[in-house]
Every structure is written in C-alpha cells, then in structure tokens.
N, C-alpha and C positions, 0 to 999 in steps of 0.2 A: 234541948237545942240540937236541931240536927247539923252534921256536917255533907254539906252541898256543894256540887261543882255544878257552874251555872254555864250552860252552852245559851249562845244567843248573838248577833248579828245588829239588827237595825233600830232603831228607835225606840220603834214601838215595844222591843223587850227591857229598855230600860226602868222605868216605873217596876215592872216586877225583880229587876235585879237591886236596885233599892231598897225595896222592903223585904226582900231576902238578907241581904246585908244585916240591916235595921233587927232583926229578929232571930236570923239562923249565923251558924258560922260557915261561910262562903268561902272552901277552901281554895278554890282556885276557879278564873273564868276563860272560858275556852270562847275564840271566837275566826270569823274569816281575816285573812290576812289583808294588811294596807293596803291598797286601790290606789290606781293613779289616777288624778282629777283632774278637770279643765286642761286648756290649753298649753300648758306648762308640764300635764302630767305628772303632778305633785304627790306621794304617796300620801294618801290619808287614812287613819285609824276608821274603822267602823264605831256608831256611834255607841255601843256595847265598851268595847277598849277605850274609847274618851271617857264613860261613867265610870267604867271598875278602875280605871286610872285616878280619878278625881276621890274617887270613895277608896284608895290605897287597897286597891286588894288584886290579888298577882294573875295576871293575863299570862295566856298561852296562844298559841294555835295550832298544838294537837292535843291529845287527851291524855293522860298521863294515870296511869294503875294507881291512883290515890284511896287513902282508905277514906272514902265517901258513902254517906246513908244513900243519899238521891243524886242522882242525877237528874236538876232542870234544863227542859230544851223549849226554847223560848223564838221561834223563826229562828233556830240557827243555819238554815239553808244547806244542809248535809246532811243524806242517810246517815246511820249508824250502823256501825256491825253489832254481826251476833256477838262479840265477842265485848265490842265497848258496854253492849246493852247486857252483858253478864259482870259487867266490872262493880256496880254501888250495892251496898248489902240490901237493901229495899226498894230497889228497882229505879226506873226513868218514868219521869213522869214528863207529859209536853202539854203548856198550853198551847191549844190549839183556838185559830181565830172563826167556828161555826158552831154550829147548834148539831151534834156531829148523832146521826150517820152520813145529816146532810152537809154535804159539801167538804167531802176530804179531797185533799188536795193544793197545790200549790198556790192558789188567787182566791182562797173563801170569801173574802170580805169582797172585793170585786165583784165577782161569780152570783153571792145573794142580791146585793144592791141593781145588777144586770137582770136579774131574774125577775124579778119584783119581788122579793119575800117581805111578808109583812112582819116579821121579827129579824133579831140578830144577835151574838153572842159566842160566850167561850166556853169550850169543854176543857175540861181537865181530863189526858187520858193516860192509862200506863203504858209505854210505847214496846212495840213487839216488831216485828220483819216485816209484816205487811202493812204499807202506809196508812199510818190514820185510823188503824184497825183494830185497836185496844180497847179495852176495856175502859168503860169511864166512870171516875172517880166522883164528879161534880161539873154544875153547869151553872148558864145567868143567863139570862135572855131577858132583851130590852124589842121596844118596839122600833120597828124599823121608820126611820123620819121621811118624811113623801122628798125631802131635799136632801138626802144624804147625799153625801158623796164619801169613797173610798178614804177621803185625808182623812176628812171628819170623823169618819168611823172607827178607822185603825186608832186614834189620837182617844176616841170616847172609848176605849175595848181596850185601849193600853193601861189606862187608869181602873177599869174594872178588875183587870186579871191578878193584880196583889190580893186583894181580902180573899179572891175564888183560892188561889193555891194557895194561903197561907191558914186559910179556913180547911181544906185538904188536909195539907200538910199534921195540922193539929188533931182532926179527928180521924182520917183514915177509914173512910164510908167502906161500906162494901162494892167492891165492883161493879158493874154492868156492864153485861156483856151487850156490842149494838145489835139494831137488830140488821139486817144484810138485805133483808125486802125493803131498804128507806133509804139503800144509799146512792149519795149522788155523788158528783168528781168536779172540782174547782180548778180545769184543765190550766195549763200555762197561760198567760197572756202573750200573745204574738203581738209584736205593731201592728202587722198584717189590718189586724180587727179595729185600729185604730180608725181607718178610713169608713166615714158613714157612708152607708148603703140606703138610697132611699126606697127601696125596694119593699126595706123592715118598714114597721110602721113608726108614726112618729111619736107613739108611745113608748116602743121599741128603743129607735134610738136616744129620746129623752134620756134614759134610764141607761144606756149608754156613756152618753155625756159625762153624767153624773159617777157612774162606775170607775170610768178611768180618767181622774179625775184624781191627783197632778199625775199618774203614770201610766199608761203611755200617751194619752191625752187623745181627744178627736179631731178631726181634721176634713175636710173637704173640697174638693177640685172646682173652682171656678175660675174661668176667661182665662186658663193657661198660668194660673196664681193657688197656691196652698192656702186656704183660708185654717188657721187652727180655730176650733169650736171652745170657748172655755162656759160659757153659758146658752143652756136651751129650752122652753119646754112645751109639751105637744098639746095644741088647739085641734078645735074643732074645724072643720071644712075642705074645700077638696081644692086642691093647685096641682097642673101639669107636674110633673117630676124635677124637681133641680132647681134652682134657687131662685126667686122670683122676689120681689118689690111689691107692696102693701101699704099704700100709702107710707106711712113712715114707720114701717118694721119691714122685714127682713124675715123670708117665708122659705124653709125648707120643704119643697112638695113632696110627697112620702106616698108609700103604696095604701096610706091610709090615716089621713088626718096633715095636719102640716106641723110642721118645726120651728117658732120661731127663732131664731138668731140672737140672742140678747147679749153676745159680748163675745167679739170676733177680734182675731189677732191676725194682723200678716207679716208670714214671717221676716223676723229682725227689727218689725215695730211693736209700741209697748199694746196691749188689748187694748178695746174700744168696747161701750157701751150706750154712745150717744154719736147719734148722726152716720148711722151706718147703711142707709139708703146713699147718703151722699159720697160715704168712704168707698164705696164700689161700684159707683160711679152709673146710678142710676136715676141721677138730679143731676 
C-alpha cells in the first residue's frame, strides 16, 4: 500500500481520488482554494475538497514535505516546481486527459473532439519541468463517438482513469519515452473561439459545437440578438452565409456545407428545440 498525496481540482479527478482512497493510504489532498460563486459570491470548496472532505481525509492548499511514495496530479490546474516534483520517493505521476504525445496541454479532451480524432483517452505519465513531457507509464483509448461532446467525455475518461493508475500504480511498466515527431498542444480555450465563424465549414463548426460543450459554449450574432448554439450538425448543401429559414429548420450557411440549428437559447431564456423558424421570427 503506497502512501499518496493526491493533487486535484475539478470533478473529473474525483473517481480517481476515490479509489486511491479505497486501495492506497492517501496522506494528504492538495487542492485550489475556495472560489466565490454566483451572485452572492459565495466561497465554494472545489469538487476535489467536497470528495476528500466526505471520504475524511485531510485537505490542504499547499503542499507540504510529507513522507509520500507518489505524488498523484489529477487536473490540479498548477505547475509544480523542481523542488515539489523532488519531494515523493518514487516520483509524480499525472493522469493526463489524451492519447499523449498528442495533445499536451491545457483543453485535450476539447482540442481531440474539435479536431475530429477518431479515438480518445488517458496516459499515465511521470511528470518532469516540461509540460506534458514525461515519460509514460500506461494508456486506454476508446473510440471516439461521432456525438461526443466535451461533458460527456471528461464524465466517460473520469471513470476510466482509476483501473489505468491503480493498474500503474501496482505493476510499475517500464517507461516510454514520447516520441517528439507526434506532438501536438491542446492550447487554452479563449471565449474568443466561442463565436462561430461561418467561414469554417459546417463540419468544422459541428465539431465545435459539440467540443465546447457546456464550456465556454457557442454562440452566434443574429438581428442585433446573441443566439447561444447548444445543438448542431453539418448537412449537405449550399446557403449564402449567415442564418437563413428552411422550411421549418434553421440553416447555418458556412463556407462549405450548412449548420443546422437544432437547439438555440436567447439569452435569459430557457433553449428551444421546437419551433425555431417561428422563435426568430421568420413565420
């Protein structure tokens, strides 16, 4: 049974601090500090500090020289120094959310689903100074769903990543090193990108859609009104550029194919999925 200090931040590292729990001795979990929420500004625990709270086992938020085997980092959203990644006697290890040399970086799961890739998955890597750049330990890759979307994914990829590290954790493979000709970068997500461009094609933005998707979501300028996009996907045929009426759908014209519309929000009302030729007022 090794002794573990579990760094980790959002949801999706819970499932693995679980069965770290359930099987290691988890000496202490490090994680980002309270947030202030909604209109009230409410401080709220990260969902990390809610689990290791409920499962009695002692939160921090910094890191503290413990005699620890591993260090697990799990999204905890913070570089690490040379010095904390010299702190556990048999190193740090990070699940990370790609099939890695591809897509290190901060948005993988977004970045593949954007890309089209036809798989997806987690590496297990031992983490070193340059991001993402380690040696890997073990991997899983699932095929990628033609409807994925980011929530979906991270939700499917959060339940996979216990057996991968706790399978790690027990045999201790031999490293591999990546290889540096394959790598790609899963750069920040800007809202900036949230605004579809019908420029892209409407296969393009499809896979958009579906990428950010609840964060930061898409969105569209029509008649002086925000339309948020929550459902799309790209047909065949050609329409001028910019939103146009279809008998009764709802046609985004693209530099190359069209977008249907299939579930449009304006903001401060709740989405729609029926009768949205008429909600935009062109019936």
């Amino acid at each position: 049974m090794a002794r573990v200090v579990f760094l980790g931040t959002p949801q999706f590292a819970c499932p693995t601090l679980e069965a770290l729990h359930a099987e290691h001795n988890v000496i202490q979990v490090v994680t980002q500090p309270d947030r202030p929420v909604g209109r009230g500004l409410r401080l709220m625990p990260s969902d990390v500090k809610a689990c290791a709270l409920r499962l009695g086992l002692p939160v921090t938020h910094t890191i503290d020289a413990l005699d620890a085997d591993f260090f697990i980092v799990v999204a905890y959203g913070k570089i690490l120094s040379d010095h904390v990644l010299s702190i556990p006697k048999k190193g740090c290890l990070n699940v990370h959310g790609s099939l890695l040399p591809r897509w290190r970086g901060a948005a993988p799961i977004q970045r593949a689903i954007e890309a089209g890739d036809t798989d997806i998955g987690l590496t297990i890597i031992q983490l070193v100074k340059k991001m993402d750049a380690g040696p890997m330990l073990g991997s899983v890759s699932i095929p990628m769903p033609t409807d994925a979307t980011s929530g979906m994914m991270f939700e499917k990829l959060s339940h996979m990543a216990p057996k991968l590290l706790l399978d790690v954790l027990e045999n201790m493979p031999p490293p591999v090193h990546q290889n540096e000709a394959l790598v790609t970068y899963a750069h920040k997500i800007e809202k900036e990108e949230s605004i579809l461009n019908p420029a892209q094609s409407a296969k393009e933005l499809e896979r958009k859609v579906q990428a950010f998707d609840p964060w930061p979501g898409t969105s569209i300028m029509f008649r002086d009104q925000r339309l948020l996009i929550k459902k799309a996907r790209a047909i065949s045929g050609s329409w001028p550029l910019g939103i146009h009426a279809d008998q009764d759908r709802v046609i985004l014209g693209t530099s190359n194919g069209g977008l249907e519309l299939l579930s449009i929000q304006k903001e401060g009302k709740q989405a729609q999925s029926q009768g949205l030729v008429r909600m935009l007022g062109f019936s």
